[in-house]
Each structure stands twice: as C-alpha cells, then as structure tokens.
MIRO-41708 format. One record per residue (C-alpha): residue in three letters; x, y, z. Coordinates in pm, 1 decimal. Example, Ala and Ser with C-alpha at 12.3 -4.5 7.8 and 13.67 -1.06 7.14 Angstrom:
2
{lose ALA | c1 1230.0 | c2 -450.0 | c3 780.0};
{lose SER | c1 1367.0 | c2 -106.0 | c3 714.0};
***
This chain:
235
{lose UNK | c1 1347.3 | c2 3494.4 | c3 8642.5};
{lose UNK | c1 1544.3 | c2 3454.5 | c3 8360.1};
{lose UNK | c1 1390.5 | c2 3309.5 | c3 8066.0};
{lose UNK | c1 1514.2 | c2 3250.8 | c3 7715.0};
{lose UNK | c1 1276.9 | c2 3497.1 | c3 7524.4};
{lose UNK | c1 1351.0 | c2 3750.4 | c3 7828.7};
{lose UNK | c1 1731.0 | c2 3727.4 | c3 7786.4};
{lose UNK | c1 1708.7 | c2 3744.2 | c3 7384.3};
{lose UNK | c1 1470.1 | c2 4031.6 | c3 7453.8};
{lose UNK | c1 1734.0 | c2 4262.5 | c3 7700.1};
{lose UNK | c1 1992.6 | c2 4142.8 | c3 7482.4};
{lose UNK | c1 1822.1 | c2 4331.0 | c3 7173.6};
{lose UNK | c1 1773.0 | c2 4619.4 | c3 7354.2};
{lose UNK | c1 2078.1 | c2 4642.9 | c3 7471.9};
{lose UNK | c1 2221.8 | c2 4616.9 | c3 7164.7};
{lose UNK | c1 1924.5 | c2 4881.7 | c3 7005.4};
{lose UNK | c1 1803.5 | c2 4666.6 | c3 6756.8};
{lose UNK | c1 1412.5 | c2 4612.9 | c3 6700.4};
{lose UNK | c1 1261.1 | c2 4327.0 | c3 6570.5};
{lose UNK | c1 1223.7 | c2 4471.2 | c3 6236.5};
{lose UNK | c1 1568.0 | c2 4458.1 | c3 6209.3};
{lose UNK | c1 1594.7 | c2 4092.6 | c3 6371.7};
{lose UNK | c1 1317.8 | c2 3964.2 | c3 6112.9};
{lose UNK | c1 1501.5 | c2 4101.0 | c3 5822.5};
{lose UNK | c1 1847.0 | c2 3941.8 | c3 5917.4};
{lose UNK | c1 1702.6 | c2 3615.6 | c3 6010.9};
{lose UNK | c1 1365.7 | c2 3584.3 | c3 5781.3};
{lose UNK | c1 1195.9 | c2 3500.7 | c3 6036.3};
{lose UNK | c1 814.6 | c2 3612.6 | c3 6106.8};
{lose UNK | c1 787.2 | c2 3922.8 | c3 6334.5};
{lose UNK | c1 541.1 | c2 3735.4 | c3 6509.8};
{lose UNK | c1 727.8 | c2 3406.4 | c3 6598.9};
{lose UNK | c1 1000.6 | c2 3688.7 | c3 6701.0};
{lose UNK | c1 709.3 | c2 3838.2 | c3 6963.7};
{lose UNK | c1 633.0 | c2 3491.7 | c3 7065.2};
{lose UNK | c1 982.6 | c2 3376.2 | c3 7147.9};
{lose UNK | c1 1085.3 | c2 3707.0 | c3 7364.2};
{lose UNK | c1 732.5 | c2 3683.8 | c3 7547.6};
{lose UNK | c1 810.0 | c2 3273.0 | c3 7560.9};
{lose UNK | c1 472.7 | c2 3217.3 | c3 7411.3};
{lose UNK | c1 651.8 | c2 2940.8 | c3 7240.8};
{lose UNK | c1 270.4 | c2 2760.1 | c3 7153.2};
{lose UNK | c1 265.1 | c2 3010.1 | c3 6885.3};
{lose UNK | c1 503.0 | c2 2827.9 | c3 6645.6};
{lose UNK | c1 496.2 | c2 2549.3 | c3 6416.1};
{lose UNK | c1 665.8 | c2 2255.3 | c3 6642.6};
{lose UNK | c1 937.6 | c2 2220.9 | c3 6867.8};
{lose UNK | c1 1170.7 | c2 2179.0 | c3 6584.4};
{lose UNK | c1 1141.9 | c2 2511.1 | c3 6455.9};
{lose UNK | c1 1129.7 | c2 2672.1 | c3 6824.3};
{lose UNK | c1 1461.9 | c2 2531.1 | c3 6904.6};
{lose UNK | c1 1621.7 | c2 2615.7 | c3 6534.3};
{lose UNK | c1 1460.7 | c2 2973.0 | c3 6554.9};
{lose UNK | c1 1614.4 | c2 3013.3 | c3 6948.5};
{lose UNK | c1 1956.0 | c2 2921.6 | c3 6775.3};
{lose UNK | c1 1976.3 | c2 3175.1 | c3 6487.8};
{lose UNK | c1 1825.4 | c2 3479.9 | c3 6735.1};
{lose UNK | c1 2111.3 | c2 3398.1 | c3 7005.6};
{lose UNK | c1 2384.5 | c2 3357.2 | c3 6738.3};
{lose UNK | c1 2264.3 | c2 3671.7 | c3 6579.6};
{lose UNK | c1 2329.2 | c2 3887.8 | c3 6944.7};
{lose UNK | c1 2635.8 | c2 3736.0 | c3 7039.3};
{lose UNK | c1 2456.8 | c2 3517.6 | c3 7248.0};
{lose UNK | c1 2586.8 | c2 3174.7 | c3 7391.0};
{lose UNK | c1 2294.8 | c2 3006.3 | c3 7169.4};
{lose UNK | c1 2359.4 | c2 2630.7 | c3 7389.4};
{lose UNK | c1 2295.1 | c2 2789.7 | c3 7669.7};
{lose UNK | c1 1990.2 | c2 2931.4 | c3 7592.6};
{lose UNK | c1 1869.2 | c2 2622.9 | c3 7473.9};
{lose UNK | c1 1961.8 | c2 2485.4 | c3 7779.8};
{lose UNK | c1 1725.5 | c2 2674.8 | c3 7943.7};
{lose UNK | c1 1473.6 | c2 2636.0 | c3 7717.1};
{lose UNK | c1 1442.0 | c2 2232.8 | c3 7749.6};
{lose UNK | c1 1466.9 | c2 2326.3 | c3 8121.2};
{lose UNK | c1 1186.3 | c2 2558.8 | c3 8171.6};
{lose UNK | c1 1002.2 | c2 2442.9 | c3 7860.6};
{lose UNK | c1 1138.1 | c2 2131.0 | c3 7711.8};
{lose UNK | c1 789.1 | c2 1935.7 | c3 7819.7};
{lose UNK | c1 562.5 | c2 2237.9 | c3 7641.7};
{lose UNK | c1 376.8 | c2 2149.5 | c3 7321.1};
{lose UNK | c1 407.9 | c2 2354.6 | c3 7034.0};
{lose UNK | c1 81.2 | c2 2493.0 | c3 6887.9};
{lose UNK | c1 -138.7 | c2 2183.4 | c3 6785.2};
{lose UNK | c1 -207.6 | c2 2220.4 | c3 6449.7};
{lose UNK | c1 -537.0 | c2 2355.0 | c3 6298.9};
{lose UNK | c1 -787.4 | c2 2014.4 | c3 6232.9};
{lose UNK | c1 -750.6 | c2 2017.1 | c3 5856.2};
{lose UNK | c1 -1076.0 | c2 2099.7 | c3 5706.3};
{lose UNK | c1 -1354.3 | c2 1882.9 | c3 5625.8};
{lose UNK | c1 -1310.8 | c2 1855.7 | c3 5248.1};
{lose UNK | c1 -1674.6 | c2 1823.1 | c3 5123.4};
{lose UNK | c1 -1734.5 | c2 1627.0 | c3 4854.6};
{lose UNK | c1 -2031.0 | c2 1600.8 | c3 4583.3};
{lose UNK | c1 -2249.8 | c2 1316.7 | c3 4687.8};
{lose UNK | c1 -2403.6 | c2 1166.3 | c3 4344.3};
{lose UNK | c1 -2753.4 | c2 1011.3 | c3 4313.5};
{lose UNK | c1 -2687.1 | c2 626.9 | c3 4372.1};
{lose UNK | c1 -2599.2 | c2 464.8 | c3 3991.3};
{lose UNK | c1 -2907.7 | c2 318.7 | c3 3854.2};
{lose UNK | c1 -2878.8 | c2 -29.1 | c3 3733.0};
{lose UNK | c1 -3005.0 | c2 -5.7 | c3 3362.5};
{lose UNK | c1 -3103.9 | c2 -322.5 | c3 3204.5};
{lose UNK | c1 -3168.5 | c2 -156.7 | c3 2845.6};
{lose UNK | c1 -2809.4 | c2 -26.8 | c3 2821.3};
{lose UNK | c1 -2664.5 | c2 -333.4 | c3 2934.7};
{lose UNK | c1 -2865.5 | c2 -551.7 | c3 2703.0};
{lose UNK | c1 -2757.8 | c2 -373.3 | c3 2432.6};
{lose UNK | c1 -2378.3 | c2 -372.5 | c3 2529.5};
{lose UNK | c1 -2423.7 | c2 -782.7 | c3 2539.1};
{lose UNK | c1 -2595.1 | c2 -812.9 | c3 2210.1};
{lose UNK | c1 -2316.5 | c2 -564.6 | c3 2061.1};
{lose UNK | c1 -2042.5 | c2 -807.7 | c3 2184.9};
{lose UNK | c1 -2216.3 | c2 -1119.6 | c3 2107.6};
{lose UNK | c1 -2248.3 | c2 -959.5 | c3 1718.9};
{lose UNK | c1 -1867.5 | c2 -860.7 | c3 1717.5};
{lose UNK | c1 -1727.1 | c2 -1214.0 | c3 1831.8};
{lose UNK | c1 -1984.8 | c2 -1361.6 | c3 1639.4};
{lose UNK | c1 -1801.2 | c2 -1161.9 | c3 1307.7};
{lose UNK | c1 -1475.3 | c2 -1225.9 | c3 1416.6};
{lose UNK | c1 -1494.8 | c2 -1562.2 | c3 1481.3};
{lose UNK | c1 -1650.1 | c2 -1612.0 | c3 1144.0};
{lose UNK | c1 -1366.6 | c2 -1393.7 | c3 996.0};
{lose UNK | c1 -1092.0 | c2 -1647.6 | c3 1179.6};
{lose UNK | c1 -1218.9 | c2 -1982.1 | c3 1098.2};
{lose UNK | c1 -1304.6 | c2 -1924.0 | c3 776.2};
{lose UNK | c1 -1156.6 | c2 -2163.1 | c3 514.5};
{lose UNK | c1 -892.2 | c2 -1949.2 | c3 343.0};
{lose UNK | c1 -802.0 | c2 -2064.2 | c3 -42.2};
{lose UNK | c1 -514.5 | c2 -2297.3 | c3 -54.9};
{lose UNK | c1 -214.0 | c2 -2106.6 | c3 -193.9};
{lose UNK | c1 42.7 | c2 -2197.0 | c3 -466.5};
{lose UNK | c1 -185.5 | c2 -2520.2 | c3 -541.7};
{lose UNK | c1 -121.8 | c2 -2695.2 | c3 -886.0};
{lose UNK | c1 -461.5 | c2 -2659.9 | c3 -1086.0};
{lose UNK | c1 -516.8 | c2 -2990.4 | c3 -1294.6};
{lose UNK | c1 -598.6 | c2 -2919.6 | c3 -1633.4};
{lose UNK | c1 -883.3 | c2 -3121.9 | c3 -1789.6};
{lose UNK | c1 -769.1 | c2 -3204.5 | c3 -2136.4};
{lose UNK | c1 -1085.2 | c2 -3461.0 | c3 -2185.8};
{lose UNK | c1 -1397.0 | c2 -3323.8 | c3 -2351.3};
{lose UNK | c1 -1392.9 | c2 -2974.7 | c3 -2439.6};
{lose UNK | c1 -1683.2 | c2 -2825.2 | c3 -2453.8};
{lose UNK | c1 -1720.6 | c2 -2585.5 | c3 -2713.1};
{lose UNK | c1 -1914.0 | c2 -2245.1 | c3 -2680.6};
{lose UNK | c1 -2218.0 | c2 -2227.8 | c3 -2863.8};
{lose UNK | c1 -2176.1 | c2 -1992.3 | c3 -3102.8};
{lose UNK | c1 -2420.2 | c2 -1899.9 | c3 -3355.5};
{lose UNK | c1 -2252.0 | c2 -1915.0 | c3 -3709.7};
{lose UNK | c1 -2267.5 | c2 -1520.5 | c3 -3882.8};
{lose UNK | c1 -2482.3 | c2 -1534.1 | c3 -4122.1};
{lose UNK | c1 -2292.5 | c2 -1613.6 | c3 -4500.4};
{lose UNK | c1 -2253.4 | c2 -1316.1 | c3 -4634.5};
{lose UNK | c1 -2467.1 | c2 -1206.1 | c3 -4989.7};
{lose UNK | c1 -2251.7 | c2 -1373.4 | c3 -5272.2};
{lose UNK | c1 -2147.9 | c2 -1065.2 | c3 -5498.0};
{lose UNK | c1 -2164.2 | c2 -1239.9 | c3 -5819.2};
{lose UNK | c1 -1889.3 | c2 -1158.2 | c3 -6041.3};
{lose UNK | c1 -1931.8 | c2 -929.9 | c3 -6292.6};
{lose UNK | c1 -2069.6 | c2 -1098.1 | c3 -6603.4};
{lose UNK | c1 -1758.4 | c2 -1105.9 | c3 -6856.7};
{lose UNK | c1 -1724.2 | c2 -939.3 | c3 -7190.9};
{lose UNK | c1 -1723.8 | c2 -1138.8 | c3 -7484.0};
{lose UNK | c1 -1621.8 | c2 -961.4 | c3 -7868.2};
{lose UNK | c1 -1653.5 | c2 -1159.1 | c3 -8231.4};
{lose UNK | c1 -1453.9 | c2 -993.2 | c3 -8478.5};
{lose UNK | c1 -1504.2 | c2 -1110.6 | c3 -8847.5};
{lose UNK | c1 -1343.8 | c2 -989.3 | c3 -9157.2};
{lose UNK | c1 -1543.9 | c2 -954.9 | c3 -9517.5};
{lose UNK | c1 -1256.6 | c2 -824.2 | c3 -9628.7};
{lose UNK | c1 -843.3 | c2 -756.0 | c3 -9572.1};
{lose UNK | c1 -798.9 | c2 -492.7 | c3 -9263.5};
{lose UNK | c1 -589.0 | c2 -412.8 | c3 -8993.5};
{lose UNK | c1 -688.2 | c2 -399.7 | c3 -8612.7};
{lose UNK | c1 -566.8 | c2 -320.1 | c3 -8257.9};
{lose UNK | c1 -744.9 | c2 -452.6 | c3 -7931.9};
{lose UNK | c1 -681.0 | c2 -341.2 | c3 -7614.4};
{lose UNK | c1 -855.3 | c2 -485.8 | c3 -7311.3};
{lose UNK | c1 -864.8 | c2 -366.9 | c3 -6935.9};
{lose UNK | c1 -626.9 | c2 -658.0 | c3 -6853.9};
{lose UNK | c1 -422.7 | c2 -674.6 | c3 -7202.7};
{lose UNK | c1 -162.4 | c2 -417.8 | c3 -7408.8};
{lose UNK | c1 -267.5 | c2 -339.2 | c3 -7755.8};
{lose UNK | c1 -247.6 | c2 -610.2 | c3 -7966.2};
{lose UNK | c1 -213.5 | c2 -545.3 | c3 -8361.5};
{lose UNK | c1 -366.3 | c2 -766.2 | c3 -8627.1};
{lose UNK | c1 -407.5 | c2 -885.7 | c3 -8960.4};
{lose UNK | c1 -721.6 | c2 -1024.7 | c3 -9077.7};
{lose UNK | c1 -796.2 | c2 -1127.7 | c3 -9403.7};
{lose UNK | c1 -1178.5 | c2 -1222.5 | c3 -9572.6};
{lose UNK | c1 -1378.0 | c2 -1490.7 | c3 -9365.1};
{lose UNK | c1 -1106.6 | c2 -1473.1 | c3 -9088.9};
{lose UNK | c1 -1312.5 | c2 -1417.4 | c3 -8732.1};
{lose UNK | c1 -1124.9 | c2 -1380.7 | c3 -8363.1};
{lose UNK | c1 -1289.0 | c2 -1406.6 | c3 -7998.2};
{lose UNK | c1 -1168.2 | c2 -1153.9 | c3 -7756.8};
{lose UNK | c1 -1281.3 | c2 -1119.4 | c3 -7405.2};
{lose UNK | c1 -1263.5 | c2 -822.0 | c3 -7105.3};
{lose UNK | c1 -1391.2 | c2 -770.3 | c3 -6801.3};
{lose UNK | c1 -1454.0 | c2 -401.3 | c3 -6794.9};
{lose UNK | c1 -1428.9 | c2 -264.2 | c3 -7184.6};
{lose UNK | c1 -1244.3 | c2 -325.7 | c3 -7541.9};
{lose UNK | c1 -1077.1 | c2 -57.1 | c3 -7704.5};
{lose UNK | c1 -1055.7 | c2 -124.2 | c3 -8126.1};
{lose UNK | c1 -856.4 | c2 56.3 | c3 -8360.6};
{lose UNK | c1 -995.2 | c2 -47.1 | c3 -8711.5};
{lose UNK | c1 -812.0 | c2 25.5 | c3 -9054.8};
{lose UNK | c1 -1142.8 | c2 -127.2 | c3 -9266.6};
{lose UNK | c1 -1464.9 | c2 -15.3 | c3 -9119.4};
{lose UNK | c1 -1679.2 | c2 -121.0 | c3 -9408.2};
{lose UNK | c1 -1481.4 | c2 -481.3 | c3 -9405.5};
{lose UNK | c1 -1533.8 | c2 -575.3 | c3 -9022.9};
{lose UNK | c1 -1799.8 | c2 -616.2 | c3 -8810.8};
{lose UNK | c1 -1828.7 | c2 -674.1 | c3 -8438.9};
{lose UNK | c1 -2045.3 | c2 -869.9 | c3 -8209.0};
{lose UNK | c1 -2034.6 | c2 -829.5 | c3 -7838.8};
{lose UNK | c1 -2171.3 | c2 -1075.8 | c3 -7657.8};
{lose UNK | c1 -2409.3 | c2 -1176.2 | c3 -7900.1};
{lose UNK | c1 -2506.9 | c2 -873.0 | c3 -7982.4};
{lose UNK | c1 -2413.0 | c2 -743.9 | c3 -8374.8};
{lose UNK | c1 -2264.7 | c2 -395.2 | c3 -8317.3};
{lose UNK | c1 -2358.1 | c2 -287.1 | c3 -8696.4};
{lose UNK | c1 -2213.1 | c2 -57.9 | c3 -8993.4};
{lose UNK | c1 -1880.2 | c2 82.9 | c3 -8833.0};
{lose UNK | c1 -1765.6 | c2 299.0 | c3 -9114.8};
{lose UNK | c1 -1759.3 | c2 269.0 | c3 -9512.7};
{lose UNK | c1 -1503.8 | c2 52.3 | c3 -9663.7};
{lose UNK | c1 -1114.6 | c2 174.6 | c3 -9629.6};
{lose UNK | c1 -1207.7 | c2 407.9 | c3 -9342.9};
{lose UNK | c1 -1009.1 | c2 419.8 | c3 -8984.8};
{lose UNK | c1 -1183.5 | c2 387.6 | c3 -8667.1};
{lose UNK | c1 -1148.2 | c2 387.5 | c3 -8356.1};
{lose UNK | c1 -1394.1 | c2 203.4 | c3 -8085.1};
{lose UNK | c1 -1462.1 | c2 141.7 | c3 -7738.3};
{lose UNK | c1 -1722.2 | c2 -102.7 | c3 -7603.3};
{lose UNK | c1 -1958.1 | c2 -130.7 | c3 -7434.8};
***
C-alpha cells in the first residue's frame, strides 16, 4: 500500500540520497525525517508542521507534493499529532502563614498620627502678614535708663604765674613769657610792672643791683650788683 512516508522513502532511494543529506537541505530533524517515511506521524509537533514538513520533502525529490498530501489527509487526515508533554508542575515555596503583629502596626499608626499631627500644625499655622504698614507710635517715648558716666576728675588748671618787677633805680629789661615775644623796657626809680605766664618768664636785666623781682609773692632777692647784665628764667 502506498503511503506518503513509503513513497518519499523509495523516492530517496531511488534518487541515492540519505537522510543526512535530506536533513541538511531542509533543516529538518533526522528524526521527524524517520517518522514521516515510517508514517509515524504522532512523533511531530502538530498537524501543522506534519503537513508543511510533507511539502518541503516532496518538493525537494521532484515529487508532486499535493498529491502526497492528498494522501496523507486520506489515510491520516483524522490522526492526532503527538499530544504534548503535561507541562510540569512548577513547585512553588509555600511561606509560613503572615502573622498578624499588633506591635508593628501600633507603631505604624502612632507614626502617622505624629506626622499629620506636624503637618497639619505646619499648614494652619498663622503666617505673618506681609508688606503690612507698621504704625509708628510717636506718643511717649520711653527713654532707656541709662546710668550717667561718672563726671570725670576736674584737672584743675595749672595755677598761673604771677612776676612784680620794681625799679630802685634807671635799668633796662626784656620779658619773655611762654605765650608772649620779648618785650623791651624802660624803667626808671619807684616804677614797678605785673607780668604773668603760665609755664615760665624769661628776664634780661641791664641793672641787677637796681631791680628786684617777686614771683608770686615770693621776693626773688639780690640779682646782681648795680650796673651788671643778667639774664633770668623763673621759676
């Protein structure tokens, strides 16, 4: 009886070809190449493929490839293609059932509770008016109470210098103060002058013996004999 794997089996050897050299024109699996010349056709995926694999083998002898499917929905159209492995039982860890813990969750609550609580507060705050005119009080001002420094020590002034010049007799003088130029004078018997400085006198005297001097109140004494030239600074 003429089958389809039986024809595409004579055909091949007629042609001296071996299924190596089918598989490696076609790329098909030497054993799906066994299976279709023995018509073990449960061997292959699904129909699909037997029918597309019957196809390629007869085109690739020369064969009418129609007719062969012909005969293969004729003799086999109602055969089942090789059910399909039950896919495997995919195991899978079992865990220990969850155990409710009140703690944890207690302390999750009173964590949210405390950050709405600070948000909240954050959000409803009063926030300080902006760009708000601040009225000036120009009533009573009160004024710091600040302890007066203490008045300084007075620094008296130094105390200042007094000089009595009195002629007994005609001479010639020059006085020069710390304030003053030297000043040249005249004096004749009985004739007295008051001079005063703050830091010192300096006396040029043509009559020593005829002058005397008191600074303040104080009688110098004897400068020089009479006609002689002196010079003097007090004190």
């Amino acid at each position: 009886m003429d089958t389809p794997g039986n024809l595409l089996r004579s055909e091949r050897e007629k042609q001296d070809k071996s299924l190596e050299d089918i598989e490696k024109v076609l790329k098909i699996n030497i054993e799906y190449l066994r299976a279709i010349e023995k018509d073990n056709y449960g061997m292959l995926p699904a129909d699909l493929f037997v029918k597309s694999y019957l196809r390629s083998y007869s085109n690739t002898l020369g064969l009418e490839s129609d007719n062969i499917l012909a005969l293969y929905n004729k003799q086999f159209g109602t055969a089942t293609a090789k059910e399909p492995e039950p896919p495997k039982k995919l195991t899978r860890e079992i865990r220990p059932p969850f155990k409710f813990n009140y703690t944890y969750l207690l302390t999750i609550c009173i964590g949210l509770i405390t950050i709405s609580v600070i948000t909240y507060a954050k959000y409803t705050a009063p926030k300080p008016p902006t760009d708000v005119p601040v009225k000036v009080n120009t009533g009573t001002v009160v004024k710091p109470d600040i302890k007066a420094p203490e008045p300084a020590k007075k620094i008296l002034p130094k105390k200042e210098l007094s000089l009595e010049i009195a002629a007994s007799e005609l001479t010639w003088i020059s006085i020069k103060t710390d304030s003053t130029g030297p000043e040249e004078r005249l004096m004749r018997a009985g004739e007295s002058t008051t001079v005063t400085a703050h830091e010192k006198f300096v006396l040029k005297i043509g009559n020593a013996g005829g002058t005397s001097l008191i600074l303040n109140g104080t009688d110098i004494g004897n400068l020089g004999p009479r006609g002689q030239l002196v010079e003097i600074t007090l004190p």
